[in-house]
N, CA, C and O of each residue as an XYZ file, in Angstrom:
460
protein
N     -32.537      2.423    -12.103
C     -32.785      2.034    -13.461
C     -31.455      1.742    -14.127
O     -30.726      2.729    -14.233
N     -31.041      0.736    -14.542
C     -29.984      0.100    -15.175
C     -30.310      0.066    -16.485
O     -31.445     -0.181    -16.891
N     -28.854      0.432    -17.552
C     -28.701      0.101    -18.698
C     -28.618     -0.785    -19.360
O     -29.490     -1.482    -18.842
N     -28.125     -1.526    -20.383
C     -27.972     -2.518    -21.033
C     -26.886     -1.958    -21.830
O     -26.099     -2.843    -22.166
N     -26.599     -0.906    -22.209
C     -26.365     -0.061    -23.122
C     -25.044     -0.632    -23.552
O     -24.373     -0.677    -22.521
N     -24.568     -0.939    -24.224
C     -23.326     -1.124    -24.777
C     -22.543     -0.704    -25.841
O     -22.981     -0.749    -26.990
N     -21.378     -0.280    -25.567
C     -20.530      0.336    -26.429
C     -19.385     -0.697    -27.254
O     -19.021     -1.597    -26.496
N     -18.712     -0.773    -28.686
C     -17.658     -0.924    -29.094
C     -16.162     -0.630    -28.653
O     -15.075     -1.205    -28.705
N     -16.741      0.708    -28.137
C     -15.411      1.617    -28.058
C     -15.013      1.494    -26.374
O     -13.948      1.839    -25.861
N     -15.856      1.072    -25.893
C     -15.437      0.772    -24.027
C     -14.827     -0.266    -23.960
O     -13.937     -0.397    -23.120
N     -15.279     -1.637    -25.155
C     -14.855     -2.570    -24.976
C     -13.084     -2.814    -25.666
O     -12.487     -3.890    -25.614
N     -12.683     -1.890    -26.102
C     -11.228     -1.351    -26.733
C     -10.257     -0.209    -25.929
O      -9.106      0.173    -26.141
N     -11.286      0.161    -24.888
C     -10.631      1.082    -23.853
C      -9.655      0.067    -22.973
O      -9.616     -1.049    -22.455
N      -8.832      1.388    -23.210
C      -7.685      0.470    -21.951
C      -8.209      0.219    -20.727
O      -7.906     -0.729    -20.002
N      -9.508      1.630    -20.356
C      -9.875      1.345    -19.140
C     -11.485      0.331    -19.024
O     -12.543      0.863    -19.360
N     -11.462     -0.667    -18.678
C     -12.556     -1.687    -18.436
C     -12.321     -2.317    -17.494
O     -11.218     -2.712    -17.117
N     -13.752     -2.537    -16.826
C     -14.261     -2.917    -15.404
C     -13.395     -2.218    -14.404
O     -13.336     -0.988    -14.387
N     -12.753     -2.929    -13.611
C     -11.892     -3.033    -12.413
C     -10.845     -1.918    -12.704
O     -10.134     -1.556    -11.766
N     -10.679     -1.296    -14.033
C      -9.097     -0.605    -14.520
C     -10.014      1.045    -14.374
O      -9.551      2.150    -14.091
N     -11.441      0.642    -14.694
C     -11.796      1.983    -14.801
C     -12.491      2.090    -13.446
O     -13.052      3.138    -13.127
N     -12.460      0.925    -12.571
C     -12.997      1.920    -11.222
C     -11.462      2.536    -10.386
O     -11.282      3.501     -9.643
N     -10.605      1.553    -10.876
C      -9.372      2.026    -10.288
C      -9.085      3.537    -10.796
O      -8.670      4.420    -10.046
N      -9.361      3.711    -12.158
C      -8.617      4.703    -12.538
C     -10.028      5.862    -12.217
O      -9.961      7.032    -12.593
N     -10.858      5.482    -11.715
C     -12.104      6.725    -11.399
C     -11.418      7.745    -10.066
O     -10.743      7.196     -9.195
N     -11.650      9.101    -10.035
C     -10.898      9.686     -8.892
C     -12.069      9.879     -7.449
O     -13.235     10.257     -7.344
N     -11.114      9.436     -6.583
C     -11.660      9.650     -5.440
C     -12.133     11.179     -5.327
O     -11.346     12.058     -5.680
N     -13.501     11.535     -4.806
C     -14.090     12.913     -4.856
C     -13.453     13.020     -3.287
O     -13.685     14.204     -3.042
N     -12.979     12.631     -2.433
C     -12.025     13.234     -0.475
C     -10.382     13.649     -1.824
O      -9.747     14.686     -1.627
N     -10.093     12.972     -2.676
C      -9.022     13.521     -2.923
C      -8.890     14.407     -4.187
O      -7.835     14.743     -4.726
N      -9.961     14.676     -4.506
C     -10.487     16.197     -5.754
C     -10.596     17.093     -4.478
O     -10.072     18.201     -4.598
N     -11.241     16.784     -3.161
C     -11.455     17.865     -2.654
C     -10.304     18.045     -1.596
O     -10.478     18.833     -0.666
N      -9.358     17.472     -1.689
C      -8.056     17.351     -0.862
C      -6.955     18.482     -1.762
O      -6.143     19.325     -1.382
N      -7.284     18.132     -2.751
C      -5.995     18.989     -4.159
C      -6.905     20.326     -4.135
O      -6.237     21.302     -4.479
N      -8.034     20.587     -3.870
C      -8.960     22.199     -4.009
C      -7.741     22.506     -2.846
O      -6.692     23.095     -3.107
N      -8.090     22.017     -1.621
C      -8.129     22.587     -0.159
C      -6.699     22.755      0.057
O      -6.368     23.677      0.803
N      -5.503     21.796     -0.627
C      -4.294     22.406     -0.886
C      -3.922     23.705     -1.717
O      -2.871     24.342     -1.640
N      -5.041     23.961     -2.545
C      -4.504     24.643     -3.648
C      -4.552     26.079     -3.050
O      -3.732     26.968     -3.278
N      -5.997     26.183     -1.992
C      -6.653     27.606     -1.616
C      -5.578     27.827     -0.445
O      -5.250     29.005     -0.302
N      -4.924     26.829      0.486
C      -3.991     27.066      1.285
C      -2.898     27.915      0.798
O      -2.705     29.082      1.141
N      -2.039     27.074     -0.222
C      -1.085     27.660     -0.734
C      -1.199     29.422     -1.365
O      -0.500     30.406     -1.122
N      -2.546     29.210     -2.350
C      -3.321     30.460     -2.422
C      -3.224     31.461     -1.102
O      -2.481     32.441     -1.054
N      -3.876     31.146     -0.324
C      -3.980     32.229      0.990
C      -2.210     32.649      1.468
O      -1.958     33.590      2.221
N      -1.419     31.981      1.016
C      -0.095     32.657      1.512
C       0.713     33.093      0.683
O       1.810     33.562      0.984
N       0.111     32.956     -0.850
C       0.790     33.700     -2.095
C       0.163     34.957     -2.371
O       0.549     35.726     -3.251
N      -0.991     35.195     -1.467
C      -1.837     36.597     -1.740
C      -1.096     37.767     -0.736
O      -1.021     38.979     -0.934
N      -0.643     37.069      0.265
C      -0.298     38.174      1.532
C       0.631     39.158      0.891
O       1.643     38.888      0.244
N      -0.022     40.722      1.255
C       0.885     41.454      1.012
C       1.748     41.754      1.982
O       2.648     42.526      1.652
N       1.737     41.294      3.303
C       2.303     41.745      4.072
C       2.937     40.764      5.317
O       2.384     39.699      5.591
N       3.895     41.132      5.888
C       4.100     39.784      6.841
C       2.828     39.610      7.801
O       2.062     40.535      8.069
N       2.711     38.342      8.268
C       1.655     37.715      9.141
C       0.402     38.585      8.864
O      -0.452     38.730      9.739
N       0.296     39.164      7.642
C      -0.814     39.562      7.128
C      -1.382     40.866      8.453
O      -2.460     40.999      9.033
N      -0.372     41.472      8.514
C      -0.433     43.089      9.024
C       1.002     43.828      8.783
O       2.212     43.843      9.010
N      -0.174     44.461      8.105
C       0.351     46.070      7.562
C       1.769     46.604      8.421
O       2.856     46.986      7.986
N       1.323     46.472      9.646
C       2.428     47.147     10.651
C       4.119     46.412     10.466
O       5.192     47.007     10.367
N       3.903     45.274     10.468
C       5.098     44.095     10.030
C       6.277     44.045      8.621
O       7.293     43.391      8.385
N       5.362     45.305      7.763
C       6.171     45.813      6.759
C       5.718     44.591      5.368
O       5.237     43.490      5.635
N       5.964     45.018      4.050
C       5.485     44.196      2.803
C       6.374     43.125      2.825
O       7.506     43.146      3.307
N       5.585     41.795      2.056
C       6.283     40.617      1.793
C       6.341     40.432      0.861
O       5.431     41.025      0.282
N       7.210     39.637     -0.084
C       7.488     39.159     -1.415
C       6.693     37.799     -1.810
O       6.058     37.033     -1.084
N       6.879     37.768     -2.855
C       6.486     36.621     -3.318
C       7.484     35.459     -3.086
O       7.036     34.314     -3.155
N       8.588     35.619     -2.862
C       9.371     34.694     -3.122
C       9.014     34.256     -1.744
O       8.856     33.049     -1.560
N       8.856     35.160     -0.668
C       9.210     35.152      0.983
C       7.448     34.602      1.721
O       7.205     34.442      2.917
N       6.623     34.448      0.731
C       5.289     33.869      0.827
C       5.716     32.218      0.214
O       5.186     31.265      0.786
N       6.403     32.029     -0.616
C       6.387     30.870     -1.370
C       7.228     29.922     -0.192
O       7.007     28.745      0.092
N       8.193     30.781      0.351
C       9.238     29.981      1.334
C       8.459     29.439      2.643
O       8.562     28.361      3.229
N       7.541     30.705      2.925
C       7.066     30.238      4.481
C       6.114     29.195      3.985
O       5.975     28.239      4.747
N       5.582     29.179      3.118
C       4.046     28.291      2.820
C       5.050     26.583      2.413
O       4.626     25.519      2.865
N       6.356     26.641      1.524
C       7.313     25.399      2.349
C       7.361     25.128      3.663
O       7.171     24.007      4.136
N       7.605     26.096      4.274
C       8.412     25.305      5.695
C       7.066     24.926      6.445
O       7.400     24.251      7.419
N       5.371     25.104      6.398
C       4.523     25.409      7.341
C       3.340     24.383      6.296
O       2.183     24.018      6.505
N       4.077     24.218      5.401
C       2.715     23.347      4.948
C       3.077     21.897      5.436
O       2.391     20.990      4.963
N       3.683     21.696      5.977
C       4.239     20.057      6.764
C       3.643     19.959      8.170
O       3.671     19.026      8.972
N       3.037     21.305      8.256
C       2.209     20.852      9.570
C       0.520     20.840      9.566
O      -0.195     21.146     10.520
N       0.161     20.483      8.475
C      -1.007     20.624      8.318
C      -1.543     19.118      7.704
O      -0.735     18.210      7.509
N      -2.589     19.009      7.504
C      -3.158     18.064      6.742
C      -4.662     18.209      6.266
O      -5.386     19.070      6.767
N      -5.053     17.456      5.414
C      -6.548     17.568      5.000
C      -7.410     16.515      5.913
O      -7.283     15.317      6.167
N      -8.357     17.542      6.289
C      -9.388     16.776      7.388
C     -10.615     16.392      6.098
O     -11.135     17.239      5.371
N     -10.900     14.829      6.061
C     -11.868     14.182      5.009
C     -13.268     14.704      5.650
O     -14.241     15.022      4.966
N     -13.221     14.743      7.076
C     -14.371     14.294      7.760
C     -14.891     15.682      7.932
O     -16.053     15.763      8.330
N     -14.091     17.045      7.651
C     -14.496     18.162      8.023
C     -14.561     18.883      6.844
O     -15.345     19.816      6.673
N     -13.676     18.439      5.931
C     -13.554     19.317      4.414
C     -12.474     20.456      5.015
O     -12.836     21.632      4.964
N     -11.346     20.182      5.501
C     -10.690     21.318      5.657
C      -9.018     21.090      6.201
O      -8.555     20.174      6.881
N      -8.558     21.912      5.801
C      -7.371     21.908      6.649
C      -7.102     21.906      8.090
O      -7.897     22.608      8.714
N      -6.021     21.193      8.947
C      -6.088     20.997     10.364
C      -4.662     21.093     10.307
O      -4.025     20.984      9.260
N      -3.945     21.387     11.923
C      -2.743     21.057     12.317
C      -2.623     19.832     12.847
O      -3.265     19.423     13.815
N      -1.470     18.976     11.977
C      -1.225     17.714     12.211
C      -1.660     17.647     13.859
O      -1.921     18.766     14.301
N      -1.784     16.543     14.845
C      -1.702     16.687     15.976
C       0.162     16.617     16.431
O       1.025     16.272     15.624
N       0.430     17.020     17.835
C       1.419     16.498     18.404
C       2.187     16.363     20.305
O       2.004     16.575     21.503
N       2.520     16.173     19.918
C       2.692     15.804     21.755
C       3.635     16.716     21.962
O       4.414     17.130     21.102
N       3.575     17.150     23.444
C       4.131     18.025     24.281
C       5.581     18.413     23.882
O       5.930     19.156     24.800
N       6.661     18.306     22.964
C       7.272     18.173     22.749
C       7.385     18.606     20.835
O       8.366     18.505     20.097
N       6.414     18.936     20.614
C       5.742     19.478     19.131
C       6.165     18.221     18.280
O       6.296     18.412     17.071
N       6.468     16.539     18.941
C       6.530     15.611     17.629
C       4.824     15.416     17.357
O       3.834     15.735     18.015
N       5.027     14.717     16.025
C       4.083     14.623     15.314
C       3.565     13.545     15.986
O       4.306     13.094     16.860
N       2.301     12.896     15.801
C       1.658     11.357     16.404
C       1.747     10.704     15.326
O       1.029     10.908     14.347
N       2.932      9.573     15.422
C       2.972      8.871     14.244
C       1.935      8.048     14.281
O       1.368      8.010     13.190
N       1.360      7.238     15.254
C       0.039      6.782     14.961
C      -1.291      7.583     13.908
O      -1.954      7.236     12.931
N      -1.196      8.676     14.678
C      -2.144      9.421     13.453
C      -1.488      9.634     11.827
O      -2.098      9.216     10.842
N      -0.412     10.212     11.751
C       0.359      9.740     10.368
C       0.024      8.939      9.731
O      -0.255      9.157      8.552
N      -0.092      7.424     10.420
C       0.312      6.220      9.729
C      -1.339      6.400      8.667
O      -1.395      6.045      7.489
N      -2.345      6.923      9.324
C      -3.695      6.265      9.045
C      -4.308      7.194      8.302
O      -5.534      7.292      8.247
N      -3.078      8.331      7.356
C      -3.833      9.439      6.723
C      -3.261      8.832      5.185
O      -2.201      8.255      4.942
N      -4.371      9.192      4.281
C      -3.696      8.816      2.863
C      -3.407     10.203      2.268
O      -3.813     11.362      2.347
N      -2.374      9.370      1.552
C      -1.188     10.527      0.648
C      -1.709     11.663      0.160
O      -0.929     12.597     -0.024
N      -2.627     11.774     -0.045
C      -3.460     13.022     -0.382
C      -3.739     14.153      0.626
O      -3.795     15.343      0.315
N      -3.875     13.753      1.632
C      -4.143     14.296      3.083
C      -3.037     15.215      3.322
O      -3.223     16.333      3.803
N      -1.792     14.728      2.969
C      -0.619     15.418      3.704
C       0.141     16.114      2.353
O       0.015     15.810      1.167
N       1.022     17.219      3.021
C       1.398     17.873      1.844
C       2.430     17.508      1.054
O       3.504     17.031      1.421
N       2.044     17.765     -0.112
C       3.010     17.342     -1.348
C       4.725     17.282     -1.090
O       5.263     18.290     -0.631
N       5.211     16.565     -1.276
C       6.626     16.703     -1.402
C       7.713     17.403     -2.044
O       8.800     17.792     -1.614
N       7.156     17.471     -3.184
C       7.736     18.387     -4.464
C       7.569     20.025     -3.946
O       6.488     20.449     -3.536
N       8.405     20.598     -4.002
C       8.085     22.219     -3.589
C       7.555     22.722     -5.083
O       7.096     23.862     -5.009
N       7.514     22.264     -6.168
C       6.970     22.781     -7.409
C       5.642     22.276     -7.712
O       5.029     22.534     -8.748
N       5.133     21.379     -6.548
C       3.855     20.781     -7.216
C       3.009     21.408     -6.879
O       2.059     21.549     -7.650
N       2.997     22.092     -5.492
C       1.809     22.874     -5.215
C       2.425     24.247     -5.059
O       1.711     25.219     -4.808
């Protein structure tokens, strides 16, 4: 069932037709920024190294560092809803073929302050 409906105020929006499907957000990359957020989450909660007790308590600062160096090997899986380890060859490089064909959302942020 289609509208007719028309507004004044859409037609004065910066965003019309083509500007507002551009500017509409992809729901793989709302659920790409959750699935980063609960990652980062799960390694700012640990009280402890590798999350046993026996390994002695961890800091916050020393959760914030490892979840830098270890979030570059991960990416957001669209097709699964979840986080994955990048793939890589025998040699732990990355498959730049697979790289090439993930969008920016997928892989982790650059900025160490953004997530």
């Amino acid at each position: 069932m289609s509208s007719n409906f028309s507004s004044p105020f859409l037609a004065k929006s910066p965003f019309n037709n083509n500007e507002r499907k551009q500017a509409e957000q992809d729901p793989d990359s709302s659920n790409a920024v959750a699935a980063w957020n609960q990652f980062k989450e799960d390694y700012m909660v640990r009280e402890f190294k590798g999350n046993d007790k026996r390994l002695g308590p961890i800091t916050a600062e020393q959760n914030k560092a490892e979840y830098d160096r270890e979030k570059h090997e991960f990416y957001y899986d669209i097709d699964n809803n979840k986080m994955k380890l990048i793939p890589t060859n025998d040699a732990e490089i990355r498959d730049e073929n697979f790289m090439a064909n993930l969008k920016r959302f997928q892989i982790a942020p650059e900025d160490k302050n953004q997530q």
